[in-house]
C-alpha positions in Angstrom: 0.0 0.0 0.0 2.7 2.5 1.4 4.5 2.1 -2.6 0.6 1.9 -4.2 1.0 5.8 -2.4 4.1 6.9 -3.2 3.7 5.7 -7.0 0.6 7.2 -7.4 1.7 10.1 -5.4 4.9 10.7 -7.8 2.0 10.5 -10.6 -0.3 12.8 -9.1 1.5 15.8 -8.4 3.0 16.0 -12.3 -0.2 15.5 -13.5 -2.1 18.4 -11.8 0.9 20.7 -12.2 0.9 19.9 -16.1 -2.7 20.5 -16.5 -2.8 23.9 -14.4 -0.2 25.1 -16.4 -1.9 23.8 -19.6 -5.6 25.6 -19.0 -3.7 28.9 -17.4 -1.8 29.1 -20.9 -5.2 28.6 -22.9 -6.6 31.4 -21.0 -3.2 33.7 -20.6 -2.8 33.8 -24.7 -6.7 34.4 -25.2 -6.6 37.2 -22.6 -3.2 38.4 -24.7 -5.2 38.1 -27.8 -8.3 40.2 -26.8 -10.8 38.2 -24.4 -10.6 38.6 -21.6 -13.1 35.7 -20.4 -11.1 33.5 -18.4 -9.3 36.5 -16.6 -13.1 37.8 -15.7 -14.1 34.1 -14.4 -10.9 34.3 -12.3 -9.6 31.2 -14.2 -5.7 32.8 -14.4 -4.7 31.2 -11.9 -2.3 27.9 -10.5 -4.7 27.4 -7.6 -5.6 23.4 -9.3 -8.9 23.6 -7.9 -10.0 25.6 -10.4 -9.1 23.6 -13.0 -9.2 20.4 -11.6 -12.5 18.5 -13.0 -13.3 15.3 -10.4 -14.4 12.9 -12.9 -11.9 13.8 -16.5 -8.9 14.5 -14.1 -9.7 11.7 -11.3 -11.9 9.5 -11.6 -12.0 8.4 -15.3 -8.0 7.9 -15.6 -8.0 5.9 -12.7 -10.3 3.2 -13.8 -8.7 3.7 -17.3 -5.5 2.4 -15.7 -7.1 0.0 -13.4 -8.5 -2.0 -16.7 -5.7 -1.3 -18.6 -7.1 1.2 -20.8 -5.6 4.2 -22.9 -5.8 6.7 -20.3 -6.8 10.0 -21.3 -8.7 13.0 -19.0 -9.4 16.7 -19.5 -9.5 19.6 -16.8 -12.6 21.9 -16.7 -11.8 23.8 -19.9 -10.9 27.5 -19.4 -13.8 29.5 -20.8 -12.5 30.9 -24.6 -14.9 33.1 -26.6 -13.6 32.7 -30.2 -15.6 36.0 -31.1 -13.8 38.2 -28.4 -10.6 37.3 -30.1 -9.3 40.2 -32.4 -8.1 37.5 -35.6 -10.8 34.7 -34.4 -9.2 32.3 -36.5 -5.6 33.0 -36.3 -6.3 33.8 -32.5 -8.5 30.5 -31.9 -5.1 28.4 -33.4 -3.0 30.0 -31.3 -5.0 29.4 -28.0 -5.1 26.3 -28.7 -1.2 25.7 -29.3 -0.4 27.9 -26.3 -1.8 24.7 -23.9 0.4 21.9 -25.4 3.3 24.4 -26.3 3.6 25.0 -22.7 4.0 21.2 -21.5 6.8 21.2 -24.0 8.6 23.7 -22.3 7.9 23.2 -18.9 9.2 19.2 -20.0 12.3 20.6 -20.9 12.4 23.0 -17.7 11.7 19.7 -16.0 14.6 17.4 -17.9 17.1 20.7 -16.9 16.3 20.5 -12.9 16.7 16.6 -13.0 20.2 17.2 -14.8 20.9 19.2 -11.9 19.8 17.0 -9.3 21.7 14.4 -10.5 25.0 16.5 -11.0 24.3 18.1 -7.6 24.5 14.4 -6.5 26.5 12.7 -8.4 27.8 9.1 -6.7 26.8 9.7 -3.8 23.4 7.5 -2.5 20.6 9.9 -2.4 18.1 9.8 0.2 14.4 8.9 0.1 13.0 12.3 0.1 15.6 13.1 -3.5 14.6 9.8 -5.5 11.3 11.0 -4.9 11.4 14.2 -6.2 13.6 12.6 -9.2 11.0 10.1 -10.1 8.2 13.0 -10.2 10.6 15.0 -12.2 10.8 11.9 -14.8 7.1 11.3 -14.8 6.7 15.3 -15.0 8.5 14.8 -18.1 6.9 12.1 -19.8 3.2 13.4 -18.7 4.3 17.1 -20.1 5.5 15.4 -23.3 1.8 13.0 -23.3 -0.2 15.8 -22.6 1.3 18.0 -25.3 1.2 15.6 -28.2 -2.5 13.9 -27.3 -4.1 17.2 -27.1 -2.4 18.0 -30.3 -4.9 14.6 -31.8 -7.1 16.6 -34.6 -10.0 15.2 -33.0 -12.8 17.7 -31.3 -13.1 18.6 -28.6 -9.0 18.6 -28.5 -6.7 21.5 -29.4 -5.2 19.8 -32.3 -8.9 20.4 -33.7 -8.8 24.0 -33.2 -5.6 24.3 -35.1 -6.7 22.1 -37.7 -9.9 24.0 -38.4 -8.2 27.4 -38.3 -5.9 26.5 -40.9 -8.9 24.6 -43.1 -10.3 27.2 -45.9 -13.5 29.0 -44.4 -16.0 26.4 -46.1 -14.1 23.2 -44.9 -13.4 24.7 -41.8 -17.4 25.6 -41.2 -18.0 21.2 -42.0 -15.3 20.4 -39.6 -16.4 22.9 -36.7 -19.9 20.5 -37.0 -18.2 17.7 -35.6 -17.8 19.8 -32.2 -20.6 18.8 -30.6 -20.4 15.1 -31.3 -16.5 15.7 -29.6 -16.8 13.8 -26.6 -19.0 10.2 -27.9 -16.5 10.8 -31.1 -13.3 10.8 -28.4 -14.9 8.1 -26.8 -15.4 5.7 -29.8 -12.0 6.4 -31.2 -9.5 6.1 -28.2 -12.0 2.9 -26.7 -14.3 1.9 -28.8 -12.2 1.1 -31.6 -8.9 -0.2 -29.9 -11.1 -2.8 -28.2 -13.1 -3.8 -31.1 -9.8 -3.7 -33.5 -7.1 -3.3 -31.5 -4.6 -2.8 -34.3 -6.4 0.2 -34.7 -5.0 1.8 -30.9 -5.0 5.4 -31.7 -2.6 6.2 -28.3 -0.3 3.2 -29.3 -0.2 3.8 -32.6 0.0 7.6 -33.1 0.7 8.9 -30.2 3.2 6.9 -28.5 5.9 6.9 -31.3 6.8 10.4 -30.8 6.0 10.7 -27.3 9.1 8.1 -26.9 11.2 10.0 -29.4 10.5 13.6 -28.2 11.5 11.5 -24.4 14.9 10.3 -25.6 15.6 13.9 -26.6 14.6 15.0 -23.6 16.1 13.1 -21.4 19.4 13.5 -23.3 19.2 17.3 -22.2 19.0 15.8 -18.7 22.0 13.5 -19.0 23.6 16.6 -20.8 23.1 19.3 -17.8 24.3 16.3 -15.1 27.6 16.2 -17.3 27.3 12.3 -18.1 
């Protein structure tokens, strides 16, 4: 039980921190960009409460992973009004990138600290309380580098869908911005649904994984780089 804790402890706390940062982002490059919606809701802000949504960010990846499942979640979206933006459709791409293009930064923020924690330690044997805040940092890595590339999935309600429709010409873009509504059964069916009916056809495993591994082995080179191995 006390290493069910600490494992799901060293999961945790990446986890939230990725996600606040991830919303805040959405909401900080809106605000940037001309609304101001998430700054009036008082959704700015690292307090994870506020972003923190029980059953995507809790519940439902924990009995993902107790069955084995892709696990996938979402925080309670920070509210974006595309028509307050000043460029909607330039603007609304941008938003969108700003959530994932933060876990790629604060991954590599992450892979520099544990370069230093392991330098600052070097041979010696480090204690409990340092290989636990080395194995959040590696799981603060990894989840950052997850979270970027699965939200970057063209599928609604993710960001990769808002990029993708902004880029789409106006007519295509007004077809794909149809499927929006049918986002979550459609997410559902297609990370799910279809690995368990076909499971050749795992989306996570398939797509995602690949350059979630490469985009880690690059990362964690930077590590190995600062801690002078």
């Amino acid at each position: 039980m006390n290493d069910t804790i600490y494992q799901a402890a060293a999961l945790i706390i990446p986890l939230v921190i990725a996600i606040v940062f991830h919303e805040v982002a959405h909401g900080y490059v809106a605000n940037l960009l001309g609304d101001p919606t998430a700054r009036e809701q008082r959704r700015l802000s690292l307090n994870p409460i506020r972003h923190v949504d029980p059953v995507g960010t809790v519940i439902l990846p924990g009995l993902l992973a107790l069955v084995k499942a892709p696990i996938f979640g979402w925080a309670k979206p920070v509210p974006v009004i595309k028509q307050r933006l000043r460029n909607p459709r330039s603007g609304m791409m941008l938003v969108a990138a700003a959530g994932p293009g933060t876990n790629l930064i604060l991954a590599a923020i992450g892979a520099v600290v544990l370069g230093v924690l392991v330098r600052a330690y070097g041979a010696a044997a480090p204690g409990d309380a340092v290989r636990f805040i080395a194995l959040n940092l590696n799981n603060f890595i990894l989840i950052n580098i997850f979270l970027a590339l699965f939200n970057l999935l063209p599928i609604p309600p993710f960001d990769g869908s808002h990029i993708v429709e902004g880029a789409l010409p106006q007519r295509a873009a007004a077809t794909y911005e149809k499927l929006r509504p049918l986002g979550l059964p459609l997410m559902f069916i297609l990370l799910l649904g279809l690995p368990y009916l076909f499971p050749q056809a795992n989306i996570v495993q398939r797509v995602v994984l690949p350059p979630v591994e490469w985009l880690a082995d690059h990362y964690f080179m930077l590590a190995r780089i600062v801690a002078g191995a």
